[in-house]
C-alpha positions as CSV (number, residue, x, y, z in Angstrom):
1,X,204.0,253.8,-236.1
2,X,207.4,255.7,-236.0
3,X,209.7,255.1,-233.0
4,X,211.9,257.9,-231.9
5,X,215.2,256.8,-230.8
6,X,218.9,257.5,-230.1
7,X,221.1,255.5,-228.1
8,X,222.9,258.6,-226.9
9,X,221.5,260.3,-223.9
10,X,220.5,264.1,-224.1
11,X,220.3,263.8,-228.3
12,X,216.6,265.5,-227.7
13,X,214.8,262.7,-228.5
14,X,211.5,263.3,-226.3
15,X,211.7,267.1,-228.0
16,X,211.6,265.7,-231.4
17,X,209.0,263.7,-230.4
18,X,206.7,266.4,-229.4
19,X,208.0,268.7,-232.3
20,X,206.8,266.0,-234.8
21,X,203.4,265.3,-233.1
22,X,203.2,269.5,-233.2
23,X,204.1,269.4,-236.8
24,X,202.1,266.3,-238.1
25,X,199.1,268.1,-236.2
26,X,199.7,271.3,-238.2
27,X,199.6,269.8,-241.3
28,X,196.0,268.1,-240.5
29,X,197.3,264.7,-239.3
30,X,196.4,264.3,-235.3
31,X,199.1,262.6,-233.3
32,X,199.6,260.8,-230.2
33,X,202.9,260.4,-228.8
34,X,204.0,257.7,-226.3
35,X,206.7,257.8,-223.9
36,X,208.4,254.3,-223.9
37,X,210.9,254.7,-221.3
38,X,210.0,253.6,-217.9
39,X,213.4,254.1,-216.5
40,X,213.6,258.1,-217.2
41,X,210.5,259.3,-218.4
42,X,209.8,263.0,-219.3
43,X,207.5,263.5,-222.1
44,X,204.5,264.5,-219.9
45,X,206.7,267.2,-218.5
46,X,208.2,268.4,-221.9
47,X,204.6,268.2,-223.6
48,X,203.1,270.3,-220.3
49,X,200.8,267.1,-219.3
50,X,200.1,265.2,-216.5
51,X,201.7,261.8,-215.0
52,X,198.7,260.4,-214.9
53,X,197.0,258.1,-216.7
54,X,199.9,256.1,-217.9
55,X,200.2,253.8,-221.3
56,X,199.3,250.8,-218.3
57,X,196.0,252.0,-217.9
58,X,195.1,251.3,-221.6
59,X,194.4,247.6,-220.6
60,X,191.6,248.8,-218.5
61,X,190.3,251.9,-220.3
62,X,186.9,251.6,-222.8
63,X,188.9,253.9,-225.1
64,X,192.0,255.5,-225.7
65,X,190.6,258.6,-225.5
66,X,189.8,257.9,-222.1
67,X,193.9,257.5,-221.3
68,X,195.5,259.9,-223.6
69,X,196.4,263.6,-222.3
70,X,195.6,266.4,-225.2
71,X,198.6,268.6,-225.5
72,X,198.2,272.1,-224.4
73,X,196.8,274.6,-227.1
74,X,195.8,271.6,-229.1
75,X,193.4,268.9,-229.5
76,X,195.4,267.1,-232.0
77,X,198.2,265.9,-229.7
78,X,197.7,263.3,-227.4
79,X,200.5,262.0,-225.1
80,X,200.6,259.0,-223.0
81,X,202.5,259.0,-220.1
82,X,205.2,256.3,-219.1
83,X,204.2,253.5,-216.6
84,X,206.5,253.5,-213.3
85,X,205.2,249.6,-213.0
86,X,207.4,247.3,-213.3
87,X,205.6,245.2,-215.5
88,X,203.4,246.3,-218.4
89,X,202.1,244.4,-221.3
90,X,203.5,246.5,-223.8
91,X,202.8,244.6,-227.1
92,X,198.6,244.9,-225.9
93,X,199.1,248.4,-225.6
94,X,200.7,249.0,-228.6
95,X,198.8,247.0,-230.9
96,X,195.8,248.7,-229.3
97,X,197.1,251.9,-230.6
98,X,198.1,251.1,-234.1
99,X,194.4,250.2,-234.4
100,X,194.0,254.7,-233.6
101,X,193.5,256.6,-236.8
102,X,195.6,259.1,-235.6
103,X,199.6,258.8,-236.5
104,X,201.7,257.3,-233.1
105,X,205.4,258.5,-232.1
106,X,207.3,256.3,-229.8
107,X,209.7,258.0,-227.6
108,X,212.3,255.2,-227.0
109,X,214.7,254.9,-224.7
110,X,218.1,255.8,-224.7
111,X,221.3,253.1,-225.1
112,X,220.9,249.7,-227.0
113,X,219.6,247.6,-223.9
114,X,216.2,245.3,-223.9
115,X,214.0,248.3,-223.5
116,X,215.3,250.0,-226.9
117,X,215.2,246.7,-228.2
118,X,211.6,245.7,-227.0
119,X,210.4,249.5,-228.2
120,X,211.8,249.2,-231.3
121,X,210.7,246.0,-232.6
122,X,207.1,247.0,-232.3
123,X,207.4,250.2,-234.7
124,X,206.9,250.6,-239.1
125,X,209.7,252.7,-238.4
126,X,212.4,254.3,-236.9
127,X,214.0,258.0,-236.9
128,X,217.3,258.2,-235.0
129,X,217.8,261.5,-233.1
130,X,221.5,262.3,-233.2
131,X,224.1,265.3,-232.6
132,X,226.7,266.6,-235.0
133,X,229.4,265.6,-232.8
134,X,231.7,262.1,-232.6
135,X,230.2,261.1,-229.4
136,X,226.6,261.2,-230.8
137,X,226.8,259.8,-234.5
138,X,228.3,257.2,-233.1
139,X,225.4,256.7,-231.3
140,X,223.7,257.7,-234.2
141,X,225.6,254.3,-236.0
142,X,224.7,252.3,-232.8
143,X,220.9,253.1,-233.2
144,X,221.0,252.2,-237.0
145,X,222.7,248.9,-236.4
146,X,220.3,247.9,-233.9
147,X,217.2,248.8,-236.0
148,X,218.8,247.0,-239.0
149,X,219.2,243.7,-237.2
150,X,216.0,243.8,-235.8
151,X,214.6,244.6,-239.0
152,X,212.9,247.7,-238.6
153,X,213.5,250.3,-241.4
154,X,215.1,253.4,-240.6
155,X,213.5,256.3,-242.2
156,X,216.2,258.6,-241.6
157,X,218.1,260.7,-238.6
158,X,217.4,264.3,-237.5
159,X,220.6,265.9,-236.2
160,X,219.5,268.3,-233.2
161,X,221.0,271.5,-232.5
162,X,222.7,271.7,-235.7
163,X,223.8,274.7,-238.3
164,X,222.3,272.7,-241.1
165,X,225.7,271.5,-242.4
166,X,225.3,268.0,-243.4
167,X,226.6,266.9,-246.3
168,X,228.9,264.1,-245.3
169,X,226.8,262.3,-242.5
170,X,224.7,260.5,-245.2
171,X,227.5,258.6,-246.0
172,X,229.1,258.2,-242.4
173,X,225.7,256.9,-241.4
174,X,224.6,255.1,-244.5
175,X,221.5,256.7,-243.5
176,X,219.3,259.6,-245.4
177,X,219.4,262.7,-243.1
178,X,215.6,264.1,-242.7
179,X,216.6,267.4,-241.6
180,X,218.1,269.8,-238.9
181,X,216.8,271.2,-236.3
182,X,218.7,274.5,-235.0
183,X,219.4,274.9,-231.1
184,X,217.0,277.6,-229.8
185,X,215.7,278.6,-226.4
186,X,212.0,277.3,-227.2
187,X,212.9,274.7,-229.6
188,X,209.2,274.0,-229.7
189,X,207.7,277.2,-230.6
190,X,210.2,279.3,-232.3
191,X,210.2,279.6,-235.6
192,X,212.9,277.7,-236.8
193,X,212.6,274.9,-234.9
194,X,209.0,274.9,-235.8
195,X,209.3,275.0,-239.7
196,X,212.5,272.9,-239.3
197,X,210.0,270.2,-237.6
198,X,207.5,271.1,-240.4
199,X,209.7,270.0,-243.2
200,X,210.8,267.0,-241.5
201,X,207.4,265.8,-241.1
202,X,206.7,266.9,-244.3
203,X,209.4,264.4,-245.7
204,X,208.4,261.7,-243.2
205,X,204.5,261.7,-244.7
206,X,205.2,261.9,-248.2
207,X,207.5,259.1,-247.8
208,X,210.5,259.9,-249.2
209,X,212.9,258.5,-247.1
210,X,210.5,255.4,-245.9
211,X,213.1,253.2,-247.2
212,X,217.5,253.5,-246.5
213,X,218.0,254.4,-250.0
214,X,216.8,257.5,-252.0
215,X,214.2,257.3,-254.8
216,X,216.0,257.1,-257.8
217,X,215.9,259.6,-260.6
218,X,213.6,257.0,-262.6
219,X,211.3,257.2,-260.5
220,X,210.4,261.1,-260.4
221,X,207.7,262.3,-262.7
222,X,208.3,265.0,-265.1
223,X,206.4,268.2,-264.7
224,X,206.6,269.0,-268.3
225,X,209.4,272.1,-268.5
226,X,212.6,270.6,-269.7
227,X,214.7,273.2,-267.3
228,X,212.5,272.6,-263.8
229,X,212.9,268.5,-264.6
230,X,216.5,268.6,-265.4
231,X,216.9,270.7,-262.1
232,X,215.2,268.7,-259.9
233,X,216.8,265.5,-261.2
234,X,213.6,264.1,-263.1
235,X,210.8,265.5,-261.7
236,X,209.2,265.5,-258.4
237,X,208.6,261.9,-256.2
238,X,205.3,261.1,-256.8
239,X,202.2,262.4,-254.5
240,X,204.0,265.8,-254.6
241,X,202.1,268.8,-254.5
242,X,203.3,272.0,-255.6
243,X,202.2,275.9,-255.9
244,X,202.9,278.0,-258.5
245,X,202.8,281.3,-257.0
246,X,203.3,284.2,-260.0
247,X,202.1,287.7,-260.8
248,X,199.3,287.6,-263.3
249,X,200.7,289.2,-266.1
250,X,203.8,286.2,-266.1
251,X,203.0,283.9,-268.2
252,X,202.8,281.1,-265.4
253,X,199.9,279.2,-267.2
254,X,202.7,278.0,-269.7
255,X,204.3,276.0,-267.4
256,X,200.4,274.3,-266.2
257,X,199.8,273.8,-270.0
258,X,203.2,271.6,-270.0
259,X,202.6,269.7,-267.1
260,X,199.4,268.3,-269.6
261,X,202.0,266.8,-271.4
262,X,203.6,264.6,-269.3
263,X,199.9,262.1,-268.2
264,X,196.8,262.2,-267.9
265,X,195.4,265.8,-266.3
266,X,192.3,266.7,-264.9
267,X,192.1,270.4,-265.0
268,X,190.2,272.5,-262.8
269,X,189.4,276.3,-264.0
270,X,188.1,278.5,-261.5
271,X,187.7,282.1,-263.4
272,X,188.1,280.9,-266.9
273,X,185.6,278.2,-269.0
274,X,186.8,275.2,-270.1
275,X,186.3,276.0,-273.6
276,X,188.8,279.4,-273.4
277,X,191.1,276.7,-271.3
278,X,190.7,274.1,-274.1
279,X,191.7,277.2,-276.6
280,X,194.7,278.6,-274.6
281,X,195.9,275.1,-274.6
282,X,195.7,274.2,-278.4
283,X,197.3,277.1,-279.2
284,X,199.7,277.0,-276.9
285,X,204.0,276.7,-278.4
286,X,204.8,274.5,-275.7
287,X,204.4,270.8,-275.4
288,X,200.8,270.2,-274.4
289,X,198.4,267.7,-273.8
290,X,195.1,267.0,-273.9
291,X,193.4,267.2,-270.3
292,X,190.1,267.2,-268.9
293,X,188.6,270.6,-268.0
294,X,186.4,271.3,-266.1
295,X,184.7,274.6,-263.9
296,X,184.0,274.9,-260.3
297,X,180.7,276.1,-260.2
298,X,180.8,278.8,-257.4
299,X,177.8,277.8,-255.0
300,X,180.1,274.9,-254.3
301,X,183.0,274.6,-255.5
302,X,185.0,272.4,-253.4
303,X,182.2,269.8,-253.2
304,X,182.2,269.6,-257.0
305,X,186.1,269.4,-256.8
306,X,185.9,266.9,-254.7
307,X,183.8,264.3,-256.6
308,X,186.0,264.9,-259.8
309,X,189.3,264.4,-257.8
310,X,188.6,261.0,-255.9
311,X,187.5,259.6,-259.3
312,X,191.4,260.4,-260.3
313,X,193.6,257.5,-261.5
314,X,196.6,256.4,-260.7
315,X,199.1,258.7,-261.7
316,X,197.4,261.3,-262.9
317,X,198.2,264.5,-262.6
318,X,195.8,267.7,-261.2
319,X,195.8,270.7,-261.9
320,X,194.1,273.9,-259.5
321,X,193.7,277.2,-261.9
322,X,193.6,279.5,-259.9
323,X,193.8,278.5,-256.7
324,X,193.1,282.0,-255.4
325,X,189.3,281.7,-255.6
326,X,189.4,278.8,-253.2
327,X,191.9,280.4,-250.8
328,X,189.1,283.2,-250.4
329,X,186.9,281.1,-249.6
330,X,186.4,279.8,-245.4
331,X,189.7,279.0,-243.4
332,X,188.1,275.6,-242.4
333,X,186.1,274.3,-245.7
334,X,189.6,274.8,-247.5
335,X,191.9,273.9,-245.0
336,X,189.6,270.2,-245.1
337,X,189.8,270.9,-249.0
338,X,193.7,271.2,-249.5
339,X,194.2,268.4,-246.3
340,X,192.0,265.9,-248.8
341,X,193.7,266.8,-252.3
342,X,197.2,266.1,-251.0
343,X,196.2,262.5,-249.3
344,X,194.5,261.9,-252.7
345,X,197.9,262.5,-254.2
346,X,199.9,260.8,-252.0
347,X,197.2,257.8,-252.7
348,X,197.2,258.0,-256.7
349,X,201.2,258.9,-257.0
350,X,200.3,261.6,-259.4
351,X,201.4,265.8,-259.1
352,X,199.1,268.4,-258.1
353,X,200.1,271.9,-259.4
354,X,197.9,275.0,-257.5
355,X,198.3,278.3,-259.4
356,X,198.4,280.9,-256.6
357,X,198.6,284.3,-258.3
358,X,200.0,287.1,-256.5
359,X,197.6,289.5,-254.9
360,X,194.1,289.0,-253.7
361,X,194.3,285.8,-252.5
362,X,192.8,285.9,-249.2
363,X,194.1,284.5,-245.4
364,X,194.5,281.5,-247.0
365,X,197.8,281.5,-248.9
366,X,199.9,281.1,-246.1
367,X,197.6,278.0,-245.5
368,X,198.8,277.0,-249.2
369,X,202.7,277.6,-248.9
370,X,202.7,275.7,-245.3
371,X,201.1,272.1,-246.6
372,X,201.8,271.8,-250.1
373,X,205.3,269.8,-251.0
374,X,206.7,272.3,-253.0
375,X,207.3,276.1,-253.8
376,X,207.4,277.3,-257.7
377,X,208.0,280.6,-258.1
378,X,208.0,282.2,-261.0
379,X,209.4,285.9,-261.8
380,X,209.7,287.7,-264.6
381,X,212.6,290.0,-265.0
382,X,213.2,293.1,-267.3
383,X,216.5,293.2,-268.8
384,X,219.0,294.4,-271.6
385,X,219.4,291.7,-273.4
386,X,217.7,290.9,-276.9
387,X,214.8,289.9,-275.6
388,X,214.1,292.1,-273.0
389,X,212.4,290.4,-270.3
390,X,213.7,287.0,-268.5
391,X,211.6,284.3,-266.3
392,X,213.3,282.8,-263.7
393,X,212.0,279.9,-261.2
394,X,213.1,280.2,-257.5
395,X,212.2,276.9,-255.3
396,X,212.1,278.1,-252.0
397,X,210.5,274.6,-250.3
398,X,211.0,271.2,-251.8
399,X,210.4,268.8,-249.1
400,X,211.5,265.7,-250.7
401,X,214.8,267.0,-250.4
402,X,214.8,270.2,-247.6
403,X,218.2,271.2,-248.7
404,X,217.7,272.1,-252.3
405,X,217.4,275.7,-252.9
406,X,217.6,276.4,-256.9
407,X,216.9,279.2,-259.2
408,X,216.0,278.1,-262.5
409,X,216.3,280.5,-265.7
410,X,213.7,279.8,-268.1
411,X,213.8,281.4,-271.8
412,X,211.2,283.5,-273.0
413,X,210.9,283.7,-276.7
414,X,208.9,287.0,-277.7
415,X,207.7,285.9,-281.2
416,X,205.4,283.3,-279.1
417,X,205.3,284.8,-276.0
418,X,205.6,281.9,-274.2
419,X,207.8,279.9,-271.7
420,X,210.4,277.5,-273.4
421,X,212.8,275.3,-271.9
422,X,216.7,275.8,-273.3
423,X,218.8,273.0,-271.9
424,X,216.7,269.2,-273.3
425,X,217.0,269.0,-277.1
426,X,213.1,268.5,-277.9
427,X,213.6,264.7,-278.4
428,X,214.8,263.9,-275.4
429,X,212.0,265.7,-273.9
430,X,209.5,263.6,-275.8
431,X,211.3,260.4,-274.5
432,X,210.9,261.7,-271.1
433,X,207.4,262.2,-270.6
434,X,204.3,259.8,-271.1
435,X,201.2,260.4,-272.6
């Protein structure tokens, strides 16, 4: 359960509530948010619902369903209403909902007073709403220091109606900054808002700011190319799932063959047969290692996929090749298919790489690029030099850390035609990466 809160009044807090509940429902998690804040409450008339039935008639109701208004446009957002009693047992109600499968947002009040207080306790944990301006990361620091003596850990602090310029709030706040959301006149349906929400959610689900203090580098696992790792500080947090999007002719399977190296793998072909897989990979010049292949059979191939990847173990990785025979394939049966791989992930701690080639992929790839953690791509450029031709890896999305943008040169050797890293002395590398 995440409460929502801000001590300042007019941060947006009830806004980011709904955005969030909007964004964990597009990524396949349904929502319900609750309006805690009997004294001025407004998220029935910012999510378009009615007053009525209120968080008080939980007591009496057979089900929440029963109680809990479906958002406009959407059956995966519920909102319940604030109580104008007086008096409502809000510990019953709440534990009644963190028995709901679906994921609950608590629109706190604003200020420090009982209310916050009584709200707050109740919640896993807390995302402070703030502005970029004195007034509000001081009530920003106000929030945090509340949360902290009650106990409750602060996942981080959107700053509404920003310009994205953040760098030195971390440390003002001693909090991680989840993201920024950029002032817009439909701050819940344009589209910056909207993917601003997305990535914040994004980082709220995969749990990289669950704790006050980012994941050290230690804990990232490698993907296997000396240049990406080095890049991205280590690796990638664990349970991340990326898409390699390149033409065909690139050479992108190089980098899949040394993602092998770095655990277990369970690789999934879709055009090729394992035995030409197990070939490409033994002959490979790049560190490889020694993963288990298997074919989608094409009657069924996400059925079959899906057997193989809930017997992964922990920290292995997974490995989609390509993933453009899925994504052409029904919107729902993959969008259940993707929605499954990543909570398997996120549950094993290991990396999925999809290899999206460009071209001929289908309605689905924008499904792809919108849940996955990450963005790899990979382009291959001609140039002057003595080689002729130069890779270089753009990382559009990284949710674990929304402000990383980074291109990423990566050497092409022409006697091998391959993909080589050109920054880790080859030792290191092999200290790096486990088997």
């Amino acid at each position: 359960m995440l409460a929502i809160a801000g001590s300042k009044g007019g941060c947006g807090k009830t806004t980011m509530t709904i955005g969030l509940a909007d964004a964990f429902a597009r990524m396949g998690t349904p929502a319900i948010a609750v309006d805690a804040d009997r004294q001025l409450p407004n998220l029935h008339v910012v999510a378009a619902v009615d007053r009525k039935p209120t968080i008080a008639d939980l007591e009496k109701a057979t089900d929440v369903d029963d109680v809990v208004h479906s958002r406009p446009g959407t059956d995966d957002v519920g909102v319940l209403p604030a109580t104008d009693a007086t008096k409502v047992d809000l510990e019953a109600a709440i534990d009644r909902l963190r028995r709901c499968p679906e994921r609950v947002l608590l629109d706190c009040p604003s200020g420090a007073g009982p209310d916050v207080i009584e709200s707050l306790e109740y919640a896993d944990r807390v995302v402070v709403v703030a502005t970029n301006t004195d007034r509000g990361l001081r009530g920003a620091e106000t929030t945090i220091d509340v949360a902290r003596r009650l106990g409750v850990p602060v996942a981080g602090v959107i700053i509404n109606r920003s310009n994205g310029v953040t760098e030195t709030l971390e440390s003002r706040l001693e909090a991680p900054v989840l993201g920024t959301i950029p002032e817009h006149d439909a701050p819940l349906t344009g589209t910056l808002p909207r993917d601003a929400f997305d990535d914040v959610a994004g980082r709220l689900t995969l749990g990289e700011s669950s704790v006050e203090k980012r994941r050290d580098d230690e804990s990232r696992l490698a993907v296997g190319n000396p240049d990406i790792d080095h890049a991205l500080r280590g690796g990638v947090p664990p349970g991340t799932t990326i898409a390699l999007t390149a033409d065909a002719a690139s050479q992108s399977e190089q980098l899949l063959y040394e993602t092998t190296a770095t655990r277990g793998t369970l690789y999934l072909t879709t055009d090729r047969t394992p035995n030409s897989v197990k070939d490409a990979i033994e002959s490979a010049v790049v560190r490889t290692g020694n993963p288990t292949v298997r074919r989608l059979p094409a009657d069924d191939p996400f059925g079959h996929a899906t057997q193989l990847i809930d017997e992964l173990p922990e920290g292995a990785n997974l490995i989609v090749d390509s993933t453009n025979t899925l994504e052409r394939r029904s919107h729902g049966a993959y969008l259940e298919f993707l929605n499954s791989v990543i909570k398997r992930m996120r549950e094993t701690h290991g990396i999925a790489m999809f290899h999206c080639l460009n071209g001929s992929s289908g309605k689905n790839r924008m499904v792809t690029r919108h849940l996955v953690d990450a963005i790899f791509n990979l382009r291959t450029i001609t140039t002057r030099g003595s080689n002729g031709i130069t890779h270089r890896l753009t990382v559009p999305k990284f949710r674990p850390d929304g402000r990383l943008t980074k291109t990423i040169e990566l050497k092409h050797t022409p006697s091998s035609t391959a993909l080589e890293a050109k920054t880790q002395p080859a030792a290191e590398t092999d200290d790096a990466l486990e088997r």
